[in-house]
VEXVEX-159421 format. One record per residue: residue in one letter; y, x, z of N, C-alpha, C, O in turn. Coordinates in nm, 3 decimals. Layout:
REM VEXVEX-159421
[atom "a",[Y,X,Z],[Y,X,Z],[Y,X,Z],[Y,X,Z]]
...
END
This chain:
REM VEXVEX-159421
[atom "x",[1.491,-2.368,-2.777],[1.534,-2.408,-2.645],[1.686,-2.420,-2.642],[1.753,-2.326,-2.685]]
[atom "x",[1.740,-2.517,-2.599],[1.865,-2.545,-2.572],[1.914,-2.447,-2.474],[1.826,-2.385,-2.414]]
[atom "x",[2.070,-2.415,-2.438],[2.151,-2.360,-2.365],[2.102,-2.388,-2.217],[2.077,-2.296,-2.140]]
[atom "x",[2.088,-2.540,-2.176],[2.070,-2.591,-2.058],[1.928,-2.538,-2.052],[1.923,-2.466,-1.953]]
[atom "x",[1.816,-2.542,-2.111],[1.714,-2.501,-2.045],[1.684,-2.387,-1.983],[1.617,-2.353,-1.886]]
[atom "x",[1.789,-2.305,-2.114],[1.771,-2.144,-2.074],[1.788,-2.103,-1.916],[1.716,-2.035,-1.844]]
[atom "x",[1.939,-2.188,-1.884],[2.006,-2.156,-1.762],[1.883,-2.219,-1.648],[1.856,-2.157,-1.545]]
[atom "x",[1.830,-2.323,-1.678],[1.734,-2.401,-1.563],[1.626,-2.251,-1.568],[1.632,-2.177,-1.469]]
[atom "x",[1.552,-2.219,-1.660],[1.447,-2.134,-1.632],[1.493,-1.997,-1.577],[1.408,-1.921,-1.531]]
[atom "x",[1.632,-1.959,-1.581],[1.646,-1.859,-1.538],[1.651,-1.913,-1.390],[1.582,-1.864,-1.300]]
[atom "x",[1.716,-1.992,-1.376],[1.716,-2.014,-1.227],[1.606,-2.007,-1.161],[1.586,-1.956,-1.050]]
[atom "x",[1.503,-2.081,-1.262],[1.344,-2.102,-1.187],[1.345,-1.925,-1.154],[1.366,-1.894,-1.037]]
[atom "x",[1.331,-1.853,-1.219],[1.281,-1.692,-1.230],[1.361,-1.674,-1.108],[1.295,-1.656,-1.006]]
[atom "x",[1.500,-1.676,-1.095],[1.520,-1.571,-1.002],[1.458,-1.687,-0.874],[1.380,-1.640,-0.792]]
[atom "x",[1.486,-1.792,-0.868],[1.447,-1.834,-0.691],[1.328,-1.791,-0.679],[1.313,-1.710,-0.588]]
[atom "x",[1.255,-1.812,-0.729],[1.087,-1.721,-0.759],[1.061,-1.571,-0.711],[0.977,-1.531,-0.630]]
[atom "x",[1.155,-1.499,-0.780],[1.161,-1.355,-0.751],[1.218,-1.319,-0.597],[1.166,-1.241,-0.517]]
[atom "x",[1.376,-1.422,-0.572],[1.399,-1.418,-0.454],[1.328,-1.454,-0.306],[1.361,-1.415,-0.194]]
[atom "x",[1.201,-1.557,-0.356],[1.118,-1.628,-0.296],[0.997,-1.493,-0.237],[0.943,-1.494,-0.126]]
[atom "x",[0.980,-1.394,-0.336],[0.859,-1.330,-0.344],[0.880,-1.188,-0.257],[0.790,-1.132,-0.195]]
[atom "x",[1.038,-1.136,-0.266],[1.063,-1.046,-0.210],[1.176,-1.047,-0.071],[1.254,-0.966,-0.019]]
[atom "x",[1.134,-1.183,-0.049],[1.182,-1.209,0.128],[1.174,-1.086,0.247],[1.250,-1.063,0.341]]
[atom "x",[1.068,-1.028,0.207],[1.002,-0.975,0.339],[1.038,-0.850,0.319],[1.064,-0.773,0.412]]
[atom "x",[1.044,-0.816,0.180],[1.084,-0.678,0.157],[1.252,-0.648,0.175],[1.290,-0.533,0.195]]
[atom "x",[1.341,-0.754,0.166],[1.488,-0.729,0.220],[1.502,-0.724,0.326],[1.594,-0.659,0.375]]
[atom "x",[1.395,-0.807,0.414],[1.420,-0.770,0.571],[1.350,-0.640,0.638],[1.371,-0.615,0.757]]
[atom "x",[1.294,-0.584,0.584],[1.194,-0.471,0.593],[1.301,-0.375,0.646],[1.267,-0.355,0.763]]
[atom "x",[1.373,-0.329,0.629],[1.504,-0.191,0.701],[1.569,-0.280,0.797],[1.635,-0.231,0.888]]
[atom "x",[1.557,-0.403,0.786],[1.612,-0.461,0.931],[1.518,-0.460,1.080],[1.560,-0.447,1.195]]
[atom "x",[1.377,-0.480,1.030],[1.275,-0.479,1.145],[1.253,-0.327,1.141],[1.187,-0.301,1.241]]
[atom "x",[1.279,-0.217,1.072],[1.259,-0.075,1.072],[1.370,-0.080,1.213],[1.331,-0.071,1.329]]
[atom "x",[1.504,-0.097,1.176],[1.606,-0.069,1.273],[1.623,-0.121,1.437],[1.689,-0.061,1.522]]
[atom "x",[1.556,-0.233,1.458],[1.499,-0.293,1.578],[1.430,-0.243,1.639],[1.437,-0.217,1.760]]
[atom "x",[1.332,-0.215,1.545],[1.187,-0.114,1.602],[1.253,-0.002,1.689],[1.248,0.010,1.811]]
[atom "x",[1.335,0.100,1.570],[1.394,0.211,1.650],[1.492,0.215,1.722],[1.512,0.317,1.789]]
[atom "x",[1.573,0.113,1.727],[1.688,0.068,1.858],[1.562,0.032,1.968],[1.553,0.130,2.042]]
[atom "x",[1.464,-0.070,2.006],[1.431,-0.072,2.123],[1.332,0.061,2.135],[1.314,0.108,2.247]]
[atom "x",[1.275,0.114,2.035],[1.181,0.238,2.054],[1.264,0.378,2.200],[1.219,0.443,2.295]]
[atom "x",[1.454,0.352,2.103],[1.542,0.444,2.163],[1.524,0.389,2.315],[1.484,0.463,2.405]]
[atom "x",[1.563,0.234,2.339],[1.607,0.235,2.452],[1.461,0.269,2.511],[1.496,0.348,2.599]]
[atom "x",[1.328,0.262,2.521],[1.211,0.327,2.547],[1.255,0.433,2.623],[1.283,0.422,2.743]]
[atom "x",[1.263,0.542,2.555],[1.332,0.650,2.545],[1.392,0.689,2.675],[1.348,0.748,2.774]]
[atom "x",[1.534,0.623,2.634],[1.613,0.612,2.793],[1.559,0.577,2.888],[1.605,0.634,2.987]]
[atom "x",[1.468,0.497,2.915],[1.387,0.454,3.038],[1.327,0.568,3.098],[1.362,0.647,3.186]]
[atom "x",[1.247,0.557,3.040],[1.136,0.709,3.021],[1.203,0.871,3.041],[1.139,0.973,3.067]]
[atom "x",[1.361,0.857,3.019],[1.417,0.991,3.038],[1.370,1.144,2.924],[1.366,1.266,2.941]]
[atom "x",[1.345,1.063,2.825],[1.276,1.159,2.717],[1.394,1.212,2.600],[1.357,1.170,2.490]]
[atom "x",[1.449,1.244,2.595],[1.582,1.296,2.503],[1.504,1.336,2.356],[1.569,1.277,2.268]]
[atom "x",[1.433,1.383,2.316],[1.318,1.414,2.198],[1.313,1.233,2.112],[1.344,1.191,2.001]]
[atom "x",[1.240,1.154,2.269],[1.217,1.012,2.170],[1.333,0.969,2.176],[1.349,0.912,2.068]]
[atom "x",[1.462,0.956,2.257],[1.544,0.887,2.211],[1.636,0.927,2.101],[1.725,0.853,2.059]]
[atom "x",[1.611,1.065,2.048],[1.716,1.101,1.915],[1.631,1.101,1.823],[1.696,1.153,1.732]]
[atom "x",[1.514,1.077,1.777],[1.411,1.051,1.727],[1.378,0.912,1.682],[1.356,0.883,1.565]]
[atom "x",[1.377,0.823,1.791],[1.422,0.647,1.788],[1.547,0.573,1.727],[1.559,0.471,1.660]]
[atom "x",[1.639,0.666,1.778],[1.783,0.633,1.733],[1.818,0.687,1.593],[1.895,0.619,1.525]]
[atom "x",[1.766,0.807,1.541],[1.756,0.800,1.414],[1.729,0.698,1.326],[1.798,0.639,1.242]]
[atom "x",[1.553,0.683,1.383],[1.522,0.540,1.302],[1.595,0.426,1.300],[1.586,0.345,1.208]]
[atom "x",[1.665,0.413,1.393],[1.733,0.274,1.412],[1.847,0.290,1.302],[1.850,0.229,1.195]]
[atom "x",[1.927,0.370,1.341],[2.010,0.381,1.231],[2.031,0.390,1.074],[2.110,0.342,0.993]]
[atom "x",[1.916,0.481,1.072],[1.871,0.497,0.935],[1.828,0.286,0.888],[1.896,0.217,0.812]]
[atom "x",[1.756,0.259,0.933],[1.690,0.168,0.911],[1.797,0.055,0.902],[1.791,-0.008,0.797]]
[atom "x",[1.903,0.012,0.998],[2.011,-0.044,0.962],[2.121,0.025,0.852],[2.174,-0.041,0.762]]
[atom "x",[2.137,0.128,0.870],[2.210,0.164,0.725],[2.114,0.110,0.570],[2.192,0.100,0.475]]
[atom "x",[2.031,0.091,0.547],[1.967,0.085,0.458],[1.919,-0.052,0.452],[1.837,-0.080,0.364]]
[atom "x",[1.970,-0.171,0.557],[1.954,-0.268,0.527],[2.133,-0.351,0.479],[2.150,-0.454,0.414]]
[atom "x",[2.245,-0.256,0.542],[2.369,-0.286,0.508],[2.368,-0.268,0.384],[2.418,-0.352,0.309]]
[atom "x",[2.278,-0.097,0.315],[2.314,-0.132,0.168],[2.188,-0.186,0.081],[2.183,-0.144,-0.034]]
[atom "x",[2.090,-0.270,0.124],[2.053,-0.362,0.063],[2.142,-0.509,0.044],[2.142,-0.576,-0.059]]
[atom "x",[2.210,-0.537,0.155],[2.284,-0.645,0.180],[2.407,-0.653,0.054],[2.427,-0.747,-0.023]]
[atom "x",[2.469,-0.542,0.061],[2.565,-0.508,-0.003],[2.542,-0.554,-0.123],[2.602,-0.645,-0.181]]
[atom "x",[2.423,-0.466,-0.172],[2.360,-0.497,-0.363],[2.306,-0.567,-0.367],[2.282,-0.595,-0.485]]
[atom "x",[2.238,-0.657,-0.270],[2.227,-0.817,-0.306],[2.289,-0.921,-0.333],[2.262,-1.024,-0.394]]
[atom "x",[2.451,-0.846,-0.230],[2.574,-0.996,-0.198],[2.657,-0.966,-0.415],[2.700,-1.038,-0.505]]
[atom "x",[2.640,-0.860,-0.397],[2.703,-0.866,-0.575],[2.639,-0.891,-0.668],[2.687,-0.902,-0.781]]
[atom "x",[2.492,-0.910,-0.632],[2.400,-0.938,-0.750],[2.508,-1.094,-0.810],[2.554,-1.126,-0.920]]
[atom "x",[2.510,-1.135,-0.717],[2.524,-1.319,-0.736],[2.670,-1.313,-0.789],[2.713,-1.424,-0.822]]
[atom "x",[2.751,-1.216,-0.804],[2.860,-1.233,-0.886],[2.861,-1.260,-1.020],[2.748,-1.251,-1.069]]
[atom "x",[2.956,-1.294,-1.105],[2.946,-1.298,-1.265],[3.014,-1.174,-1.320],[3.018,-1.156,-1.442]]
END
C-alpha cells in the first residue's frame, strides 16, 4: 500500500469511529441538563434535598463533558 492510501484509510477509520461514538460524547451533556432542570424542579417544589442532589448532577455531568471536549479538541492535533 502506498503512503496515500494509508492516510485515506486512516481517515476512513477514524470518521467511522467518530461516526459510531456520537451519542456517547454527548452523553455528560444530556446527564447535565437532566440535572440543571431536575434542580430547577427542586426550587419550584421548595425541596433543598432535590435541589443539591440535582445540582450535583448537573454539574458533575457538565464537568465531565468539558473534559471530554477538552480530550477530544487535542486528539486532532499533530
Amino acid at each position: 500500500m502506498s503512503d496515500e492510501d494509508l492516510r485515506e484509510l486512516k481517515r476512513q477509520i477514524v470518521d467511522q469511529i467518530k461516526h459510531q461514538t456520537r451519542w456517547l460524547r454527548r452523553a455528560p451533556m444530556l446527564i447535565g441538563v437532566l440535572g440543571g432542570g431536575l434542580a430547577l424542579l427542586g426550587f419550584w417544589q421548595a425541596s433543598g434535598s432535590l435541589i443539591t442532589l440535582d445540582a450535583l448532577c448537573g454539574v458533575t455531568g457538565f464537568a465531565a463533558q468539558a473534559v471530554l471536549w477538552y480530550g477530544l479538541h487535542d486528539e486532532d492535533k499533530p
